[in-house]
C-alpha positions as CSV (number, residue, x, y, z in Angstrom):
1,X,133.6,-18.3,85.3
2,X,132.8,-20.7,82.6
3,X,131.7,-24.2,82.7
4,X,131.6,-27.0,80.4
5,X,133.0,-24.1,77.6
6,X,129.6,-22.3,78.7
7,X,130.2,-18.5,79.4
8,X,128.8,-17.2,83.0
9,X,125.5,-15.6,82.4
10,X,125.8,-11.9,83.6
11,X,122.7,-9.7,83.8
12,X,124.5,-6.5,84.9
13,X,127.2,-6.0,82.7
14,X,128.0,-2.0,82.5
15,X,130.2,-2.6,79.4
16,X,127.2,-4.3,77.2
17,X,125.2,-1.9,78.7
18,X,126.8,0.0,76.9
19,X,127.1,-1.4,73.9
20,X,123.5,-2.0,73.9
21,X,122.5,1.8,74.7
22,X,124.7,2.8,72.4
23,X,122.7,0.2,69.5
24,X,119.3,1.8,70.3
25,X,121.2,5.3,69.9
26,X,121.9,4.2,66.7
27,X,119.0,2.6,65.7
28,X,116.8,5.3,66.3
29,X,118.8,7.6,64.6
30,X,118.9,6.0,62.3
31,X,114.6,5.9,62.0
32,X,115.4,10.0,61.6
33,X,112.3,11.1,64.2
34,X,110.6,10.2,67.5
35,X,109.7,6.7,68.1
36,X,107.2,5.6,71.7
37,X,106.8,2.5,72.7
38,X,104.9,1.3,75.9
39,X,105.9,-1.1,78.6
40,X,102.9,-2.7,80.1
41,X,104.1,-3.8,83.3
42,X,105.3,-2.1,87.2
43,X,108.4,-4.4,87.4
44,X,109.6,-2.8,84.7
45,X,109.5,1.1,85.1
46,X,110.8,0.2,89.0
47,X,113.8,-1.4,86.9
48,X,114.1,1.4,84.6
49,X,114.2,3.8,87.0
50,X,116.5,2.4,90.0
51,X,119.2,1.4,87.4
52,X,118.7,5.1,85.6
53,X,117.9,3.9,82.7
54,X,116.3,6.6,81.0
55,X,119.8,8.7,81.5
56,X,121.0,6.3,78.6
57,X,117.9,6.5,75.8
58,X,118.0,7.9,73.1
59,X,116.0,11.5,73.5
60,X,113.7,10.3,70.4
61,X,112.8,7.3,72.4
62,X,109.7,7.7,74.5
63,X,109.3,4.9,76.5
64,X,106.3,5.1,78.3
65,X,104.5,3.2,80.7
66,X,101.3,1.6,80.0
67,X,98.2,-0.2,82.5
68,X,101.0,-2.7,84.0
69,X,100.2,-1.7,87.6
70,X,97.3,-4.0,88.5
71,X,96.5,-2.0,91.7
72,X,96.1,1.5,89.9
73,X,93.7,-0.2,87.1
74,X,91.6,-1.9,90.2
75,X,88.0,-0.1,89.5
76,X,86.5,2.3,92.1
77,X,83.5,-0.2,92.1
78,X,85.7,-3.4,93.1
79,X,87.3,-1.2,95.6
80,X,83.8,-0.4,96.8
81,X,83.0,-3.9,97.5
82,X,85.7,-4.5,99.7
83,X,85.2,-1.4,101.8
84,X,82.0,-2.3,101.8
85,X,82.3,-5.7,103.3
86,X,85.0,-4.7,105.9
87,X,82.2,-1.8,107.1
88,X,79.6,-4.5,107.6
89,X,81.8,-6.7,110.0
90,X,83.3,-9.4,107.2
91,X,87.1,-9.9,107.7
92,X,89.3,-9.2,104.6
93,X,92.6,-10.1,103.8
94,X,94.8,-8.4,101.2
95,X,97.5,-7.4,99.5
96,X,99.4,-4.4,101.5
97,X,99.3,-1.9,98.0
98,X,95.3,-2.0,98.5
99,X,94.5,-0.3,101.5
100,X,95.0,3.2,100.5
101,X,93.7,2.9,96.8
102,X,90.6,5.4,96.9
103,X,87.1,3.8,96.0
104,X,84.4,6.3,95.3
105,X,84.0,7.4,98.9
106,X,86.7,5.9,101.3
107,X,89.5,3.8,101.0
108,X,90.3,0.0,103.1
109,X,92.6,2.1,105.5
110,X,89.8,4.9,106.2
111,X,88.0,1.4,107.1
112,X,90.3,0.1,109.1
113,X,90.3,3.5,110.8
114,X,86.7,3.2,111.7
115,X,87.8,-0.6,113.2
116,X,87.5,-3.2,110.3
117,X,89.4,-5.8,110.7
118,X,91.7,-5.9,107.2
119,X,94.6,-8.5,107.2
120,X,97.2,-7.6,105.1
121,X,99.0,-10.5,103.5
122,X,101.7,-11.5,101.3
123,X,100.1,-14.2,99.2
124,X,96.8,-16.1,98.6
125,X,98.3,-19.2,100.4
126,X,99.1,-17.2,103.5
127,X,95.3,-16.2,103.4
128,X,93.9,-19.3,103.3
129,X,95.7,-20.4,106.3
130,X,94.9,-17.4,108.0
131,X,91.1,-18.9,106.9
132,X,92.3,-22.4,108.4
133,X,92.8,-21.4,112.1
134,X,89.8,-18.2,112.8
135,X,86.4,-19.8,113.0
136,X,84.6,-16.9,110.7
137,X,84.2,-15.7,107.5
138,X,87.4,-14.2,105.7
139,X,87.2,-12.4,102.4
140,X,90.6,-12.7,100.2
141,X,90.4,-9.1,98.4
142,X,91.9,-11.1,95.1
143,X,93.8,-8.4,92.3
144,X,96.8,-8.6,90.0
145,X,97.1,-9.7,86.5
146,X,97.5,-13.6,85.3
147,X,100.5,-14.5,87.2
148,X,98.7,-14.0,90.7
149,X,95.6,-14.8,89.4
150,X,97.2,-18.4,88.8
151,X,98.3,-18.5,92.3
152,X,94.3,-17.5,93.6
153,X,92.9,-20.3,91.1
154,X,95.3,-23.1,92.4
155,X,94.5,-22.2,96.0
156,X,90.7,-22.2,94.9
157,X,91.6,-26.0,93.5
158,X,93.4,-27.1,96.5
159,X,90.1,-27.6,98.9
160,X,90.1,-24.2,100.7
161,X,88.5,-24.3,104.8
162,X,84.4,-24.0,103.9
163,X,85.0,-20.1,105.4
164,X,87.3,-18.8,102.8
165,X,85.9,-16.7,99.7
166,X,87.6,-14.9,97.3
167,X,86.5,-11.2,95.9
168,X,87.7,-11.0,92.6
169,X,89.6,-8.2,91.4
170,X,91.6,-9.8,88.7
171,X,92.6,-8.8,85.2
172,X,94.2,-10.3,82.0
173,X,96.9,-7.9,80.4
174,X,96.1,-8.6,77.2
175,X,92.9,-7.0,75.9
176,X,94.2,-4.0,77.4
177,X,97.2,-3.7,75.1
178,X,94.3,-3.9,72.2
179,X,92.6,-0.4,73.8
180,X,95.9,1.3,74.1
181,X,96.2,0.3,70.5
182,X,93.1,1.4,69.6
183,X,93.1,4.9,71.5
184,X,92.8,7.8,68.3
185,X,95.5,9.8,70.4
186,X,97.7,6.5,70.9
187,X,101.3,7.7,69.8
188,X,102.7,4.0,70.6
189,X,104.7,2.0,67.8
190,X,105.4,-1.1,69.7
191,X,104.9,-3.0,73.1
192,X,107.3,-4.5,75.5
193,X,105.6,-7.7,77.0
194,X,106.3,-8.5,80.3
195,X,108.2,-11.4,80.8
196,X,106.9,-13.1,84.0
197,X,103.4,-13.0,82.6
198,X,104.6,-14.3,79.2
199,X,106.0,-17.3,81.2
200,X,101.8,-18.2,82.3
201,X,100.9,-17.5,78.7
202,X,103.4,-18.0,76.0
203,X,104.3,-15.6,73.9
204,X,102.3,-17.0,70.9
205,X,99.5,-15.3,72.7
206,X,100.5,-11.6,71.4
207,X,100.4,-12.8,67.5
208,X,97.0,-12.3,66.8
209,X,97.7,-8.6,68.4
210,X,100.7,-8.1,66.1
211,X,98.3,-9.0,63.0
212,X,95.4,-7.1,64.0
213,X,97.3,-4.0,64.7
214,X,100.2,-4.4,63.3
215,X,102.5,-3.3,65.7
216,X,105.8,-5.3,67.0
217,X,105.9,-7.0,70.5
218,X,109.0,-8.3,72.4
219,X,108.9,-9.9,75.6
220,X,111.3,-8.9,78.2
221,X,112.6,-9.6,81.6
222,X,113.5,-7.4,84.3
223,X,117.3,-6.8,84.9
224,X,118.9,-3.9,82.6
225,X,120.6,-6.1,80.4
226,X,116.8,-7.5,79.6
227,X,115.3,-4.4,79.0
228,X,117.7,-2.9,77.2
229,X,117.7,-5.5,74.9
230,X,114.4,-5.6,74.4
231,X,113.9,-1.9,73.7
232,X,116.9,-2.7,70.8
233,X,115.0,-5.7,69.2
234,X,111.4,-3.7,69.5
235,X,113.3,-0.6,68.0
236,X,114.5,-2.7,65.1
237,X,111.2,-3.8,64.3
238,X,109.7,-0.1,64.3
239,X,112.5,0.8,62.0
240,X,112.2,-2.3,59.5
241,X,108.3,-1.8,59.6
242,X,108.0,-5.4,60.4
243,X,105.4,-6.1,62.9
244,X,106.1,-9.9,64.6
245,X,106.3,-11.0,67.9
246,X,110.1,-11.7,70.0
247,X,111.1,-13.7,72.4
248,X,113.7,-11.9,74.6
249,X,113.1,-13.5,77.4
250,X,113.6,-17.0,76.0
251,X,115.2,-18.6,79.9
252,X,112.0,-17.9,81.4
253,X,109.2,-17.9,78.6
254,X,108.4,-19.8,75.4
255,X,105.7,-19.9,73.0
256,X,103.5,-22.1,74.5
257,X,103.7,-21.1,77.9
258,X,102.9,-22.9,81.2
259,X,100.3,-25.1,80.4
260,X,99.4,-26.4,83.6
261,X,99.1,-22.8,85.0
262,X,97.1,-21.9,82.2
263,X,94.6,-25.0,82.5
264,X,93.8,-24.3,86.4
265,X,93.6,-20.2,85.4
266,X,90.6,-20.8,82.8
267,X,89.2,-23.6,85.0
268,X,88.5,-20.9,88.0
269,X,88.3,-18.0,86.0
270,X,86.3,-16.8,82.9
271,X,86.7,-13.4,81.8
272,X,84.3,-10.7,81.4
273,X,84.0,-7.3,80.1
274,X,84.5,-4.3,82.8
275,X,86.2,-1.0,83.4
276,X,89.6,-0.3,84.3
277,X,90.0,2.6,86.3
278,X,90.6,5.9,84.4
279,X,91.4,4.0,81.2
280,X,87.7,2.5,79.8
281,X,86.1,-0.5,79.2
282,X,88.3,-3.6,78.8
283,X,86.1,-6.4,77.2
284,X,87.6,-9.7,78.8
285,X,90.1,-7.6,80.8
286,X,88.4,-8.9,84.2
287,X,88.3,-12.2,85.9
288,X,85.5,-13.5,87.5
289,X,84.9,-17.5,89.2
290,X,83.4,-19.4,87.4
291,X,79.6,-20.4,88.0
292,X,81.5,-24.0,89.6
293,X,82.9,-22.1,92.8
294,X,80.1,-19.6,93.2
295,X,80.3,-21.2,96.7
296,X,83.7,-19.0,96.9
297,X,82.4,-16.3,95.5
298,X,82.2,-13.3,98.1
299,X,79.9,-11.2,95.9
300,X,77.1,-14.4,95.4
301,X,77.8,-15.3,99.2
302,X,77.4,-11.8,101.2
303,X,75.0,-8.8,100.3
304,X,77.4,-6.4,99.6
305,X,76.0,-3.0,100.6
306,X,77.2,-0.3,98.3
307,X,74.6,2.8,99.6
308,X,76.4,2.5,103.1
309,X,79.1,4.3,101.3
310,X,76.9,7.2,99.7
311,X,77.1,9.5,102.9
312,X,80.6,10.4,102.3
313,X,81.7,12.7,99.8
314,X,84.9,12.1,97.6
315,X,87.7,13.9,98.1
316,X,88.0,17.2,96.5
317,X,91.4,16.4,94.5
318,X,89.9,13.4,93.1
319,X,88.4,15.4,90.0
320,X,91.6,16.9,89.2
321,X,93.4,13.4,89.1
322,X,95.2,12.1,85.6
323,X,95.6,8.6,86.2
324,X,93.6,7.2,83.8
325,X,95.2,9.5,81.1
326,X,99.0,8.4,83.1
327,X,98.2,4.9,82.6
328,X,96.9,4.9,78.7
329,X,100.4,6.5,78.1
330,X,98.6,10.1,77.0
331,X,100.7,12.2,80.2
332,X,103.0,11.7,82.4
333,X,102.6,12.5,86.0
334,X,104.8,15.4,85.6
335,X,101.7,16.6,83.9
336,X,99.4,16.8,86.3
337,X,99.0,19.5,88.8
338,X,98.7,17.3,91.9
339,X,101.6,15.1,91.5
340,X,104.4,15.9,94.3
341,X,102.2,18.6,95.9
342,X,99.2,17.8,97.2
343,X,99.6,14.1,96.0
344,X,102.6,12.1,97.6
345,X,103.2,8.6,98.8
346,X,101.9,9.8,102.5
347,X,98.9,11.1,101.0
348,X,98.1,10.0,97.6
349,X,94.9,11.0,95.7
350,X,95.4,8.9,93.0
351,X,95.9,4.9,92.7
352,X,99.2,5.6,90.4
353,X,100.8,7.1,93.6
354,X,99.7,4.2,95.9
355,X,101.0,1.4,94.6
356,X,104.8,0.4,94.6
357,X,104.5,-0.4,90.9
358,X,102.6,3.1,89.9
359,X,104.0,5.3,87.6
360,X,103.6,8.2,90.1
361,X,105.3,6.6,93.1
362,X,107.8,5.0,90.9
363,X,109.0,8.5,89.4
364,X,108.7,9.9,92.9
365,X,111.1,7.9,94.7
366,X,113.8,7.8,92.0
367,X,113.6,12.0,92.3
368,X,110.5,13.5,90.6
369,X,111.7,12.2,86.8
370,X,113.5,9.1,86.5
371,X,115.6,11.0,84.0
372,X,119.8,11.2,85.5
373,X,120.4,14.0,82.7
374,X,121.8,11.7,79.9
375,X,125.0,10.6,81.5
376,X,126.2,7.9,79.9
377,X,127.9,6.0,83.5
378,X,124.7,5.7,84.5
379,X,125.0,2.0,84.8
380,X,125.9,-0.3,87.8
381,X,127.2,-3.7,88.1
382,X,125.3,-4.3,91.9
């Protein structure tokens, strides 16, 4: 259909699909060797994998995915808190990817099991009214990156009942990308950028990455035609040896950003230094409330008793989990010895295989390795 001489815009095309698979076969032949890159985000290895996109890369293209699951990077020590809490009688609401993610000793369900009261919940607004109508404490069990943390900071700004409280688990994508940089064993030349978090931030926040490090970053959406133009754009910048950031995304995200998103995130929030699980310390990957709505904050208002937790022992597997390693882009879960035996979606040891946007439970629903066997009709126009 066109309109006003404007062409439809069409984000499943199977020809250009083509034609774009068959440009990134090109161009990294044409680079003569392996290239990896790293995608740092869950929405886009679910993409990658449901439209089998990995049949199409080129087999010197390693695209691997990075710590872009915010509920596999949640520390076993915030995890802790909230089991914690729930085992001393506070009500908790959260997101429904939490309650299996193992903390040091037990989990929220194993919790829940034992009869605390855990609401699961589809966003922070649907908390606070849950807050509005009980007359008791609840706990919102806060994680994800900047673009939920946004939605958490404008429900802190919009006068909360006096009974809500936030426990925050959030963290800020960004220094992360500068430890995966860092790593000695790092093989990545270039980062796709999420897209949807780009929108809060603007993508003029990656350019003091690029000149630090000196690697390329494009920011991409979600549907195949996005990513697959983004992977040809970073690939072009790996071969030209030119690192600068691009816009791919440019109907959703500019350089600037969302300013107003951005002025009520670092109004609530400050960010601190802290570990992400498996992967190390992140400084400023963590965000905390700000010393202004310590009234909100569950870990100034309740005693939080951690040495409940000590007489359980961890589960056995635990040790032999990879997750961390999974998540710096180091192995794959087809490396570890766990991963579609005794670790599955029914019972997952690690938090890669919990959540919907882990790297375990992603490659396990789409068949073991998102990988189709190269054929080239992989693509759909659904």
């Amino acid at each position: 259909m066109i309109a006003n001489g404007v062409s439809e815009l069409k984000f499943r095309d199977p020809a250009r699909a083509r034609a774009l698979a068959d440009a990134l076969e090109q161009t990294v032949e044409s680079i003569g060797r392996e290239v990896a890159v790293m995608h740092v985000c869950g929405s886009h290895e679910q993409a990658i994998a449901r439209f089998g996109l990995r049949a199409v890369l080129p087999k010197r293209l390693n695209v691997i995915m990075g710590p872009g699951c915010p509920v596999c990077i949640t520390d076993v020590p915030e995890v802790d808190e909230g089991v914690a809490l729930a085992r001393q009688g506070v009500r908790l609401a959260t997101y429904g990817d939490m309650l299996k993610v193992p903390g040091s000793m037990l989990s929220l369900n194993d919790a829940q099991a034992e009869g605390a009261r855990i609401d699961i919940v589809y966003s922070v607004a649907q908390a606070v009214e849950l807050a509005r109508r009980i007359d008791e404490p609840l706990v919102f069990f806060a994680t994800g990156f900047e673009t939920t943390a946004v939605a958490t900071a404008a429900a802190v700004l919009g006068d909360p009942p006096p009974n809500f409280f936030v426990l925050s688990a959030h963290k800020y994508i960004p220094p992360a990308m500068e430890i995966v940089a860092e790593m000695p064993d790092t093989r990545v030349e270039g980062f796709l950028a999420a897209g949807h978090a780009a929108t809060i931030t603007g993508w003029g926040v990656f350019e003091a990455f690029v000149d630090r490090h000196q690697l390329p970053v494009v920011v991409a959406g979600f549907e195949p035609l996005d990513i697959l133009a983004g992977l040809v754009r970073l690939v072009e910048l790996v071969r030209d040896g030119r690192p600068a950031v691009e816009n791919m995304f440019p109907l959703c995200v500019t350089r600037a950003g969302n300013l107003r998103a951005q002025q009520q995130l670092w109004r609530v929030f400050k960010p601190i230094g802290g570990n992400w699980r498996g992967i190390a310390h992140v400084p400023n990957g963590n965000l905390r409330l700000r010393d202004e709505f310590a009234h909100l904050d569950a870990r100034r208002r309740f005693d939080i008793d951690l040495e409940s937790l000590w007489d359980f022992a961890p589960p056995a597997l635990v040790r032999d989990c990879i997750c961390g390693d999974i998540m710096a882009g180091i192995k794959s879960p087809t490396d570890c010895s766990l991963y579609g035996k005794a670790c599955g979606p029914d019972s997952p040891v690690g938090a890669c295989m919990v959540s919907s946007e882990g790297t375990c439970r992603i490659w396990h629903q789409y068949g073991g390795h998102p990988d189709l066997g190269g054929r080239r009709g992989a693509f759909c126009a659904r």
